[in-house]
C-alpha positions in Angstrom: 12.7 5.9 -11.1 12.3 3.5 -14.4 13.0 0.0 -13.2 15.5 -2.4 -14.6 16.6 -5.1 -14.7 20.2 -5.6 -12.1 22.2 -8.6 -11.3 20.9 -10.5 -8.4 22.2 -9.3 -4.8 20.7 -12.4 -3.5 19.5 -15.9 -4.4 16.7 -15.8 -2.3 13.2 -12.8 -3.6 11.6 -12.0 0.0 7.6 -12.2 -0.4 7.3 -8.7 -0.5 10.3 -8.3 -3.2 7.9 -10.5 -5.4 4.6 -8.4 -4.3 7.0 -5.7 -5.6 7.9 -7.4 -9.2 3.6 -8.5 -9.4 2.5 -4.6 -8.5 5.2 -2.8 -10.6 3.7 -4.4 -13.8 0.9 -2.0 -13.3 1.6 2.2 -12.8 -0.2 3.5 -9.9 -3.2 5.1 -11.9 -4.3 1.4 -13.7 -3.4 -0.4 -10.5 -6.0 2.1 -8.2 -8.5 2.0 -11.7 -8.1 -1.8 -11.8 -8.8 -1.9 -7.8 -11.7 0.5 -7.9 -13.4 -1.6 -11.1 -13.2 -4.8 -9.1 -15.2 -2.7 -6.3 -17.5 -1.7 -8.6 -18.1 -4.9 -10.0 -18.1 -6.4 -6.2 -20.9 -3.7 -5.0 -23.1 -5.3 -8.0 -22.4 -9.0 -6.3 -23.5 -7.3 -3.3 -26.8 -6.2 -4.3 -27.5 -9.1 -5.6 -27.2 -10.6 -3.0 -29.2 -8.6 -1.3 -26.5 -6.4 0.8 -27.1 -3.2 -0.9 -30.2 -2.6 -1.4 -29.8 0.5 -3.9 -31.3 -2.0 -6.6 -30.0 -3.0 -10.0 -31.0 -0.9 -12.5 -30.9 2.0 -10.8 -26.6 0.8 -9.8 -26.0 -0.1 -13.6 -27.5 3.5 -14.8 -25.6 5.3 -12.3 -22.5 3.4 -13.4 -22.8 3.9 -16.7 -23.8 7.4 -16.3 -20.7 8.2 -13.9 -18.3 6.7 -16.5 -19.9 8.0 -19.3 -20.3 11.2 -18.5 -16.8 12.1 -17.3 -15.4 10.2 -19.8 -17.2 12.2 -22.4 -17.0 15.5 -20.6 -13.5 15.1 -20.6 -12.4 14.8 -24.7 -14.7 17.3 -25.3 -13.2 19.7 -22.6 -8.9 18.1 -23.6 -10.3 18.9 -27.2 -11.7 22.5 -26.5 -7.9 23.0 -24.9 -5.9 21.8 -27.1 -4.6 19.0 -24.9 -4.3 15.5 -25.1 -7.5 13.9 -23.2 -6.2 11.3 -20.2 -8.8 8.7 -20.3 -7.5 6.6 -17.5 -7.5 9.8 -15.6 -11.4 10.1 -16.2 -12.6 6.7 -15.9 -11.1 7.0 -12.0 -12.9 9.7 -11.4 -15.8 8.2 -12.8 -15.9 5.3 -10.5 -14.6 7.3 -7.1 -18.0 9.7 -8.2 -19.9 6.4 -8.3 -18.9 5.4 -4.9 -19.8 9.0 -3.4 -23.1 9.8 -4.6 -26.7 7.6 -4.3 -27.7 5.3 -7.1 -31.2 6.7 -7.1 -33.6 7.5 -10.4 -34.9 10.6 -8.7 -34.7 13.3 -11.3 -33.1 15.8 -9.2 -30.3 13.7 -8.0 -29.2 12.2 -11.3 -29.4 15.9 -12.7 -26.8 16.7 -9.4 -24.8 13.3 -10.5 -24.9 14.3 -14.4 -23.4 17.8 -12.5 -20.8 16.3 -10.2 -19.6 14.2 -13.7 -19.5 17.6 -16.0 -18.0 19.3 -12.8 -15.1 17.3 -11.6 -13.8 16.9 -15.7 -14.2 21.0 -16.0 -12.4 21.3 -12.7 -8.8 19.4 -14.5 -8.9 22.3 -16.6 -10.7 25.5 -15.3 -9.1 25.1 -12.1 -5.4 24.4 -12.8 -2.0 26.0 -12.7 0.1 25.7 -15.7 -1.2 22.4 -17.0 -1.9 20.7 -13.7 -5.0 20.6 -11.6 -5.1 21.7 -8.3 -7.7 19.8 -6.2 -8.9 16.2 -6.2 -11.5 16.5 -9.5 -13.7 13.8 -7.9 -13.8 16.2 -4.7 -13.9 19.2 -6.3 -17.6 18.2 -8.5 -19.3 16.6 -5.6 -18.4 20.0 -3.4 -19.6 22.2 -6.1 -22.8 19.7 -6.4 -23.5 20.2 -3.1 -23.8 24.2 -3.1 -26.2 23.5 -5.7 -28.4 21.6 -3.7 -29.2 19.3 -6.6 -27.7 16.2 -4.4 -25.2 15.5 -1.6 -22.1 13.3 -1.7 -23.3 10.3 0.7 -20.0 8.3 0.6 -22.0 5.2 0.3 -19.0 3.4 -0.3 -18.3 3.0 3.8 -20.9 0.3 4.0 -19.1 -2.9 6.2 -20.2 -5.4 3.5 -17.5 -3.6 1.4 -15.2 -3.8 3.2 -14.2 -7.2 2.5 -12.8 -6.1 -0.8 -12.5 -2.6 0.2 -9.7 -3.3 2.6 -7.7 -5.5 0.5 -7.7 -3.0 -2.5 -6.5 0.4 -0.2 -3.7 -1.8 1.7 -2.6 -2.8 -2.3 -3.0 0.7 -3.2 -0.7 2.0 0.0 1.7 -0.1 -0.2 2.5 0.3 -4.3 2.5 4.1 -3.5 4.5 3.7 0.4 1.9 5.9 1.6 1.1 3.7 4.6 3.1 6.2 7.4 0.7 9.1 5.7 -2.5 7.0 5.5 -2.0 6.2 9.2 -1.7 9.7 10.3 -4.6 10.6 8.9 -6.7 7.2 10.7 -4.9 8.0 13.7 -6.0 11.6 13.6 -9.5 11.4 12.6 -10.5 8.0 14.6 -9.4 9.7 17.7 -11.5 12.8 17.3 -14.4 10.4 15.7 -14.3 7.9 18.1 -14.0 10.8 21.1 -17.2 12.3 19.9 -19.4 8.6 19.8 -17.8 8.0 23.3 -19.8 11.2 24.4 -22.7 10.1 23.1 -22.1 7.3 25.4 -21.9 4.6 22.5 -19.3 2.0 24.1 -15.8 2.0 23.2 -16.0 -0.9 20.4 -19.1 0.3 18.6 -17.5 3.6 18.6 -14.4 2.3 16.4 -16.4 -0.2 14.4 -18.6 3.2 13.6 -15.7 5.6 12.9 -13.8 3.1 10.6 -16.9 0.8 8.9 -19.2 3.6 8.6 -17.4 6.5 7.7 -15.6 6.9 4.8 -12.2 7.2 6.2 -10.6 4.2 4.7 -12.2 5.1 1.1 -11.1 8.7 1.2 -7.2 7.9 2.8 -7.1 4.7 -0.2 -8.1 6.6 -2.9 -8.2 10.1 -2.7 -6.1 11.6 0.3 -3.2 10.2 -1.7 -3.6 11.1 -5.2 -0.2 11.9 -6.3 -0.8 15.3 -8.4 -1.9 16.5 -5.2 0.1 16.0 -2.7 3.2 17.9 -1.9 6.4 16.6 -3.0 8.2 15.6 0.5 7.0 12.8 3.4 7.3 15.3 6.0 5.0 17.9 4.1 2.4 14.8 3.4 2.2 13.6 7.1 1.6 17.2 8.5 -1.1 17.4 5.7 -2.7 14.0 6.6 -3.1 15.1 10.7 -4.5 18.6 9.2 -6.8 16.9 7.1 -7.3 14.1 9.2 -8.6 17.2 11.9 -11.1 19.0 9.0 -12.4 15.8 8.1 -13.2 15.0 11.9 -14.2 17.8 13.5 -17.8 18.9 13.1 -18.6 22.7 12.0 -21.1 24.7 10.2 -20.6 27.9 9.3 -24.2 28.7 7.3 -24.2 27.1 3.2 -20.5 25.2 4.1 -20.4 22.3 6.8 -18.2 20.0 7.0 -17.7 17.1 4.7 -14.9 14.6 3.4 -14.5 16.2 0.0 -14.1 20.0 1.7 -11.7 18.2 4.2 -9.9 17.1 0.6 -10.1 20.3 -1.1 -8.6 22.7 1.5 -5.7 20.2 2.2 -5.1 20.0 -2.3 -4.8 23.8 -1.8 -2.5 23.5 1.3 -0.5 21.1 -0.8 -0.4 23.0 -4.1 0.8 26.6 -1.9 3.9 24.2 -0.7 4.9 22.1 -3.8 5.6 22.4 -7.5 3.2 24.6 -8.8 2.0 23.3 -11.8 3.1 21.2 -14.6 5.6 22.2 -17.3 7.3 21.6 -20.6 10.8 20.1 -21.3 11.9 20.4 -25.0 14.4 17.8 -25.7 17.3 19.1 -26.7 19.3 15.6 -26.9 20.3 11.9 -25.8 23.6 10.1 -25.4 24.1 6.2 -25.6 25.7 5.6 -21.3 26.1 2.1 -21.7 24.7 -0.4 -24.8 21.9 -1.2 -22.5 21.0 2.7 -21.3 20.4 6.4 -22.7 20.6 9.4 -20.9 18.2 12.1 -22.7 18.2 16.0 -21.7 15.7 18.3 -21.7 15.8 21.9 -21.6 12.8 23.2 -19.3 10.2 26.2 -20.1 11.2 27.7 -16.7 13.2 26.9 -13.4 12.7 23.7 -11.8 12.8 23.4 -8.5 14.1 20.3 -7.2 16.4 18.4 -4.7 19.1 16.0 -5.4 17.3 12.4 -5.4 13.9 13.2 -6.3 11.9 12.3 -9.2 10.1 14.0 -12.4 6.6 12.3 -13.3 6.5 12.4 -17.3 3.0 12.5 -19.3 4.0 10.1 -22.7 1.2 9.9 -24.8 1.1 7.1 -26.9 -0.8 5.2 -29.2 -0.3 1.9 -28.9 -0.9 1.1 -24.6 1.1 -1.7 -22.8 -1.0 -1.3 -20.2 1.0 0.9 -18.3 -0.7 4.2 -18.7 1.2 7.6 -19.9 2.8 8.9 -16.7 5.9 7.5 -16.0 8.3 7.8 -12.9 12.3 9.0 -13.7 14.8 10.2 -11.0 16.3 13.2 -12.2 20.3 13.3 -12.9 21.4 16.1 -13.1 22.2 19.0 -10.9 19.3 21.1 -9.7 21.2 24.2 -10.8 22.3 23.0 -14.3 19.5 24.3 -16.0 18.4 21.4 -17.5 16.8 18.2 -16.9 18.6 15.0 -17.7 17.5 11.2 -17.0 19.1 8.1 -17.5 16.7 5.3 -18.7 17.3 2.1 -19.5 16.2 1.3 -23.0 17.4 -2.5 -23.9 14.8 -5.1 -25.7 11.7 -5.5 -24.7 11.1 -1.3 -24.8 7.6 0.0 -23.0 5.6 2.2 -25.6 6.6 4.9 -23.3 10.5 4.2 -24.1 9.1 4.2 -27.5 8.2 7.6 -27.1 11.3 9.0 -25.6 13.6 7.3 -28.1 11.4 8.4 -31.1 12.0 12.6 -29.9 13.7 14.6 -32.2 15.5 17.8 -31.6 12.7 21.1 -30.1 10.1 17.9 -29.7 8.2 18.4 -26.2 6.8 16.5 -23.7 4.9 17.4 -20.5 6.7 17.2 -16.7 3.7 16.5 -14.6 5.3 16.5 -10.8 8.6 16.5 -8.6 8.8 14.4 -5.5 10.5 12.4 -3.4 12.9 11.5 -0.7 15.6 9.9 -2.0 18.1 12.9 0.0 21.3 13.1 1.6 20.8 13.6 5.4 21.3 17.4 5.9 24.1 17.2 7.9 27.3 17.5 5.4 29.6 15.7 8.2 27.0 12.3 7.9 29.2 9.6 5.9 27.0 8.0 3.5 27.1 4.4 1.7 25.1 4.6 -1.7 24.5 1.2 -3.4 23.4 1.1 -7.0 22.1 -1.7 -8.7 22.2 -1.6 -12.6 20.6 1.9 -13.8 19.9 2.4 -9.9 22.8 4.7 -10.6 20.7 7.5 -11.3 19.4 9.3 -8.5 22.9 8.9 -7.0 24.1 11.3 -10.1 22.5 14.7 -8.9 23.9 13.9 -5.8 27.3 13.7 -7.2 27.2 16.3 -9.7 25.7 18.6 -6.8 29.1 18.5 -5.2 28.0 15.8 -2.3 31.5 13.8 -2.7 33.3 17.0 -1.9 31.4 18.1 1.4 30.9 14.3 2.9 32.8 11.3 2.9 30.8 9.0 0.1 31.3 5.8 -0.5 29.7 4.4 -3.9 29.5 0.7 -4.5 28.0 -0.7 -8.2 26.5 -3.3 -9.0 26.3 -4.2 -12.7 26.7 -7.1 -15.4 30.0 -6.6 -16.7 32.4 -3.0 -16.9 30.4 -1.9 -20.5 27.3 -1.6 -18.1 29.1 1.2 -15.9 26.6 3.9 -16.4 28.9 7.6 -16.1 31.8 6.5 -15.8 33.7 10.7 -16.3 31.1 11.5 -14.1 31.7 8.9 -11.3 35.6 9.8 -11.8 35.7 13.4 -11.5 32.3 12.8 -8.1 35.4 12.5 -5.6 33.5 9.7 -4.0 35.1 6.3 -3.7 34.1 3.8 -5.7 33.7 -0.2 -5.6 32.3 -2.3 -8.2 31.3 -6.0 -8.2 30.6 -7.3 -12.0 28.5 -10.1 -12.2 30.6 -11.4 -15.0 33.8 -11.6 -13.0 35.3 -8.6 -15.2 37.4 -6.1 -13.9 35.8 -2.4 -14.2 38.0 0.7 -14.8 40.9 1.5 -13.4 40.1 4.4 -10.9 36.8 2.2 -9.5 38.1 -0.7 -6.9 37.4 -4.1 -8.0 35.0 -4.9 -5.3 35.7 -9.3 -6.3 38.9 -8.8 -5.0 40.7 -9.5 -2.1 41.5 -6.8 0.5 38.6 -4.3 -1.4 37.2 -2.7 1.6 36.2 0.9 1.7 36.2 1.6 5.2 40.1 1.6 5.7 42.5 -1.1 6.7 41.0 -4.3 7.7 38.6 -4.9 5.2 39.6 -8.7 4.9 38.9 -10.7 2.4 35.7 -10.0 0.2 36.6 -12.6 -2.1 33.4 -14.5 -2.3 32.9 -14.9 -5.6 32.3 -11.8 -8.0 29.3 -13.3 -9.1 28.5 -14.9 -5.6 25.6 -13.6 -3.7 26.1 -9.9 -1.9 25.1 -10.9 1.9 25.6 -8.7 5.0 28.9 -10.8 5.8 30.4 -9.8 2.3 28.6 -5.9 2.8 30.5 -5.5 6.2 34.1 -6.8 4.7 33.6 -4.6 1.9 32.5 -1.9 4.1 33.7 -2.4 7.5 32.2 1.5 8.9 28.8 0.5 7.3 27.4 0.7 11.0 28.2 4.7 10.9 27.1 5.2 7.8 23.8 6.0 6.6 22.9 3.8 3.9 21.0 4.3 0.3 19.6 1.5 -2.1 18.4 1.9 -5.5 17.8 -0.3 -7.8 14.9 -3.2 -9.2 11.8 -3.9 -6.6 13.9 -7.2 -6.1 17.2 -6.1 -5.9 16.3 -3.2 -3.5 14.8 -5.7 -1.6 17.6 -8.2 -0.9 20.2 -5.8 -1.0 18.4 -3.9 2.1 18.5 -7.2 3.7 21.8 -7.6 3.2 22.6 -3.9 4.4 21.1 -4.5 7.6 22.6 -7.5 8.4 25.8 -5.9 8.0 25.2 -3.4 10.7 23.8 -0.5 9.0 21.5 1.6 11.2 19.8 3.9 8.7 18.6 2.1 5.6 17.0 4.3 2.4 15.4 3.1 -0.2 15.0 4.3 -3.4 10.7 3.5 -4.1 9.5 2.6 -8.0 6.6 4.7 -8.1 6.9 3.3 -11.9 3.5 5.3 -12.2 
C-alpha cells in the first residue's frame, strides 16, 4: 500500500518505526541493488586486503562484464519486444551473477559467464507468462550455463569474510520485505539436513553449523533470491511451505546423470511451484477514470484485460515508467479497493504536494491510457471465520485496504468495528461508502472537528464501541491514542481481532497501543512501497 502521511497515534516513534520511515525511502528493488553494490564494492576491500584471493583485475573484468552484459542484453532484448527495458531489474541480476560464478580470465569460463549474462536477460522474456517471468533470471542462466558445461555456479559469495557485510545487508533486506518467518523456514530446513549430513562425517557439532551457514550459500540465496517478489506466491502460508520444500531440494544431495543438485535448481523448481499456485502472469489495466476522495487523495479505476483474482486486503504491484527517477524505481505497491468481483480495479492514493514521479504518472493518465499490473499479494484478510468480531484501525489513506473489505459485504456477515484516524472531517476518505459498509464507525480528528453525522465522534465523551460502559474517552481529540484511551473506546478489544493500516510510524505506535489495550491478535498492514 502507498504510504502517507497520518496524524500521530503516539508522541513517542519506536526504533523500529524509524528503521521503518529510513527503509521506506528506498522500494525493495534499489534497497536489495543498493545492498548488493555495497557487497560488491566490499568483496573488492576484501581482496585487497588479501581475503579473497580471486585477484583484481580479474574481479573488476568480471564485474564489469556481469553488469555490462545483462544490462546490454536486456534493452536490446525489451527493444526486440516492444517493452519498456527495467534497468534496475538487470543491474540486480548483474551483481547476484557476479556473486555466483568465479572471477577467473580462463577463456572457457568467461565465455560460460558472457552465457549466464545473455541467458538470465533472455530468460525475462522467453520464459514468461503474459508479461511476467517465471523463474529467478539470475538462477535460470547459471542452470542453463551449467548444462553447457562452459562453467559452474560456485556461489563464491558464502565465503566467512563476507559475512561481516553479508549478514547486515540480508537481515535489512528481510525485514523491509517481512520475510524473516519464510527465510527462517528455509535455514531451519536446510541447516538441519546440512548439518545432519557433516555430523555423519563425524565433523563435531559446531564446525558442522559454522560449515552449513558460512560456507554454503544459504544466507545469500534466502537474502537475495529465495525471496524475490515476482516469484513467490501471493499468500505467507504458500511461501513458508515453499521455503521447507526448497529448503529440502537445496539440502538434500542427488544425481540423477547431467542434473545434480544445486542452489539455483533448488530455486527454479520452487519459482515453478510458485507460479502453478499464484497469479499467473502480469496484466494490463486501462484506466478508465479518477475521482478527487478527499483534497489530499484520488481514487483511480482501472478496467483490467481479464479477471483478477484477488482477495479482500491484498495488494497490486504497478510497473510506472517514468522518466525522470526519484530514486524509487517503477514498481510501486497499492492495496486494492474495490471488490474482487466488481470487475474492475480501483486504488486510493494519496496525491498531496511533494508527488513521487510515479504519482506523476498516475495523475498524468488519460482516458484508454494503460499501465502494466505486475503481481497480487498479501495478507491483509479477514479471519475466515464470519462469526470473528473484528477492530480495523485506519490511519489517514490507511483506509484502503479496509474498503474491499467493506464493499465485499464483511460489515454484513461480522460485527465490524471501524475507527479513523485523520486530520480534520474533509480528510474522510469514502465517506457513501463507509455509510452504506454497515460497520460502525468512530473517528478521532486531529483538528478537534467533528466528522459526519452517521460516524461517532471518537473525542467525545461516552464514544465507545463495544456497548455500555465505554467511559469516558475524552482525552483530548488531538491527545495521543494509548492503549488506555484504545480500551475505553473499545472496551471488547480483547475479543476482537485487530487490523492496523496506515504510515511505517503510525502502524507502529498504533500496534503498541492496541496491545496494550488487550487485544490478542494484532495485523498489520506491511508497506512493501516497492
Amino acid at each position: 500500500m502507498s504510504p502517507v502521511d497520518a496524524p500521530k497515534a503516539g508522541a513517542a516513534v519506536s526504533p523500529a518505526g524509524r528503521l521503518d520511515t529510513l527503509l521506506g525511502k528506498y522500494t525493495m528493488y534499489r534497497l536489495i541493488l543498493l545492498v548488493l553494490a555495497v557487497l560488491a564494492g566490499y568483496s573488492l576491500l576484501l581482496n585487497a586486503l588479501g581475503w579473497l584471493t580471486f585477484g583484481m583485475p580479474q574481479m573488476l573484468v568480471h564485474l564489469a562484464v556481469c553488469l555490462g552484459l545483462t544490462y546490454l542484453s536486456n534493452r536490446g532484448l525489451a527493444a526486440l519486444f516492444q517493452v519498456r527495458p527495467h534497468s534496475e531489474s538487470s543491474l540486480i541480476t548483474g551483481l547476484l551473477l557476479y556473486f555466483l560464478f568465479w572471477p577467473t580470465f580462463a577463456p572457457l569460463d568467461m565465455a560460460g559467464v558472457a552465457l549466464a549474462c545473455v541467458l538470465a536477460s533472455a530468460s525475462k522474456y522467453a520464459l514468461a507468462w503474459r508479461g511476467r517471468h517465471i523463474f529467478n533470471p539470475a538462477a535460470a542462466g547459471a542452470f542453463v550455463t551449467g548444462l553447457t558445461g562452459l562453467n559452474i555456479a560456485t556461489w563464491w559469495a558464502a565465503t566467512p569474510a563476507m559475512l561481516w557485510l553479508l549478514v547486515p545487508g540480508i537481515l535489512m533486506v528481510l525485514y523491509r520485505t517481512r520475510k524473516f518467518l519464510m527465510a527462517a523456514v528455509f535455514l531451519v530446513v536446510a541447516t538441519t539436513i546440512i548439518t545432519a549430513e557433516l555430523l555423519q562425517a563425524e565433523l563435531s557439532f559446531g564446525n558442522a553449523l559454522w560449515q552449513a551457514l558460512a560456507q554454503r550459500p544459504l544466507l545469500f540465496f534466502v537474502g537475495f533470491m529465495l525471496t524475490e517478489p515476482l516469484t513467490l506466491p501471493p499468500r505467507r502460508w504458500q511461501q513458508l511451505a515453499l521455503a521447507a520444500v526448497v529448503g529440502v531440494v537445496f539440502a538434500v544431495p542427488y544425481n540423477f546423470g547431467f542434473i545434480a543438485n544445486s542452489p539455483e535448481l533448488a530455486l527454479l523448481l520452487g519459482n515453478l511451484l510458485a507460479f502453478l499456485v499464484g497469479q499467473r502472469g502480469g496484466l494490463k489495466l486501462r484506466f478508465a477514470g479518477s475521482r478527487a476522495l478527499t483534497p489530499s487523495t484520488t481514487e483511480f479505476v482501472f478496467e483490467p484485460s481479464r479477471p483478477v483474482r484477488f482477495l479482500p486486503g491484498q495488494y497490486m504491484e504497478l510497473d510506472l515508467p517514468h522518466a525522470q527517477s526519484d530514486g524509487k524505481g517503477r514498481r510501486r505497491v497499492f492495496s486494492l479497493t474495490s471488490s474482487p468481483d466488481s470487475g474492475t480495479v480501483k486504488f486510493g492514493i494519496r496525491t498531496a504536494e511533494p508527488l513521487s514521479a510515479a504519482k506523476k504518472v498516475l495523475l498524468a493518465l488519460k482516458p484508454g491510457d494503460e499501465v502494466a499490473a505486475t503481481s497480487v499479494g498479501g495478507d491483509f484478510v479477514l479471519p475466515r471465520d464470519p462469526k470473528e468480531p473484528v477492530l480495523l484501525i485506519a490511519a489517514g489513506i490507511g483506509i484502503t485496504p479496509f474498503l474491499a473489505h467493506l464493499s465485499s459485504g464483511a460489515a454484513r456477515e461480522r460485527d465490524v468495528v471501524l475507527l479513523l484516524l485523520a486530520r480534520n472531517a474533509e480528510e474522510i476518505a469514502y465517506a457513501s461508502e463507509l455509510q452504506a459498509s454497515g460497520a460502525r464507525i468512530l473517528a478521532r480528528l486531529a483538528d478537534g472537528s467533528a466528522p459526519p453525522s452517521f460516524i461517532t465522534d471518537a473525542g467525545a465523551s461516552g464514544a465507545g464501541a463495544g456497548g455500555a460502559g465505554a467511559g469516558s474517552a475524552g482525552a483530548g481529540r488531538s491527545g495521543r491514542l494509548d492503549g488506555t484511551l484504545l480500551r475505553a473506546l473499545v472496551p471488547d478489544i480483547n475479543e476482537r481481532s485487530v487490523y492496523v493500516s496506515g504510515s511505517p510510524a503510525s502502524v507502529a505506535s498504533l500496534r503498541r497501543a492496541a496491545r496494550k489495550a488487550g487485544a490478542r491478535r494484532v495485523h498489520v498492514d506491511s508497506f512493501a512501497g516497492y
